[in-house]
N, C-alpha and C positions, 0 to 999 in steps of 0.2 A: 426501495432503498437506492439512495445515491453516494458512491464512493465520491471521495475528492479525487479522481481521475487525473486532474489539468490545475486545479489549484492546491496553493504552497500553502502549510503553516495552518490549516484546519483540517479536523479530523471529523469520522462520524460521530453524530450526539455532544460536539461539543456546541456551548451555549453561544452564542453570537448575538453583536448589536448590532443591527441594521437602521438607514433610513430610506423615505421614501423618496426615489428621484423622481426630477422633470417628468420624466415620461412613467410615472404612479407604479413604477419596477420599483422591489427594494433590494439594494444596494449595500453589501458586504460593508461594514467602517473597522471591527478588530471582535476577536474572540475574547469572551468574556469569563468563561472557564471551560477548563478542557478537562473533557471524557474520559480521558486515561488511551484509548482508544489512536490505533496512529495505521494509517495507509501507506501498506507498501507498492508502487508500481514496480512494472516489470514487464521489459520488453525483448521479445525471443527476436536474438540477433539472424541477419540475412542467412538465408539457408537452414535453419531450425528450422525441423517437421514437428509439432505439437504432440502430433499421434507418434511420431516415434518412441519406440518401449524405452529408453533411457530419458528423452525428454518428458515423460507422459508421468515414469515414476519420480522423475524431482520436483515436479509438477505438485503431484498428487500426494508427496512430503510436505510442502505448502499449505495445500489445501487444508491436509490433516488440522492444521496450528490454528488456522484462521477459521473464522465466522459467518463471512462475509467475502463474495468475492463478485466481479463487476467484470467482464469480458467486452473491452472497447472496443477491442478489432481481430483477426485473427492473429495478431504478434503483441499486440498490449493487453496487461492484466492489472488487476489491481486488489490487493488481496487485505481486507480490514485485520486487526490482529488486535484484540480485546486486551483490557488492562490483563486477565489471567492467564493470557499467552505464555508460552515457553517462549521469552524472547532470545534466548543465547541460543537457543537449540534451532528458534527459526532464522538466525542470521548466521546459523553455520550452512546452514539449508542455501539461504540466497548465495552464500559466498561461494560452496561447492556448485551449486547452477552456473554461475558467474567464472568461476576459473574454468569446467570444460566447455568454455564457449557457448553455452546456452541460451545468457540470455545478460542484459546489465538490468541494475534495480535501484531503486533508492523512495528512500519512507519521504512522504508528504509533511511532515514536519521532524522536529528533533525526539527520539526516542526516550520518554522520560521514564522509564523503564529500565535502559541499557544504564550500567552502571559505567564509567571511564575507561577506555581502552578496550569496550566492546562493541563496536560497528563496524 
């Protein structure tokens, strides 16, 4: 499995047109329907221990929610969150990570999920 890690605006399992380039790679052109399915990254700010018990348990509130998760580096994550996610419940989760300086986050495209006035 590959998270969208570094790319905007596509999720796992959603459907894509591609073509074939110059050099017989094929080459992203636009998503053609989407999965339900949306990537959240998340990167544990300077000085965040992973393994610390406070970082380890809001961590591990994440994980619960998600599917799918993809460990880029030791401070970048990326955590898939299925159309049947508890979306409000996982974006109170990133926000409390996010206010005791844990870590900043943001979904790989727009949350069609989150109803208005919830991100």
């Amino acid at each position: 499995m590959n998270l969208p890690a570094l790319a905007y605006d596509i999720d796992l399992d959603d459907e894509v047109e591609a073509t074939v380039g110059d050099d017989g790679r094929f080459v992203f052109v636009r998503v053609v329907s989407r999965s339900g399915n949306v990537a959240y990254r998340l990167i544990l700010l300077d000085g965040v221990v992973p393994l610390a018990s406070d970082v380890a348990k809001a961590l591990n509130g994440i994980r619960a929610l998600s599917d799918a998760e993809e460990k880029v580096s030791d401070r970048f994550y990326v955590f898939n969150m299925p159309r049947s996610a508890d979306r409000k419940n996982l974006i109170g989760r990133l926000d409390d990570g996010e206010r005791s300086g844990f870590w900043k986050y943001e979904p790989s495209s727009d949350d069609p999920h989150l109803t208005d006035g919830e991100s």
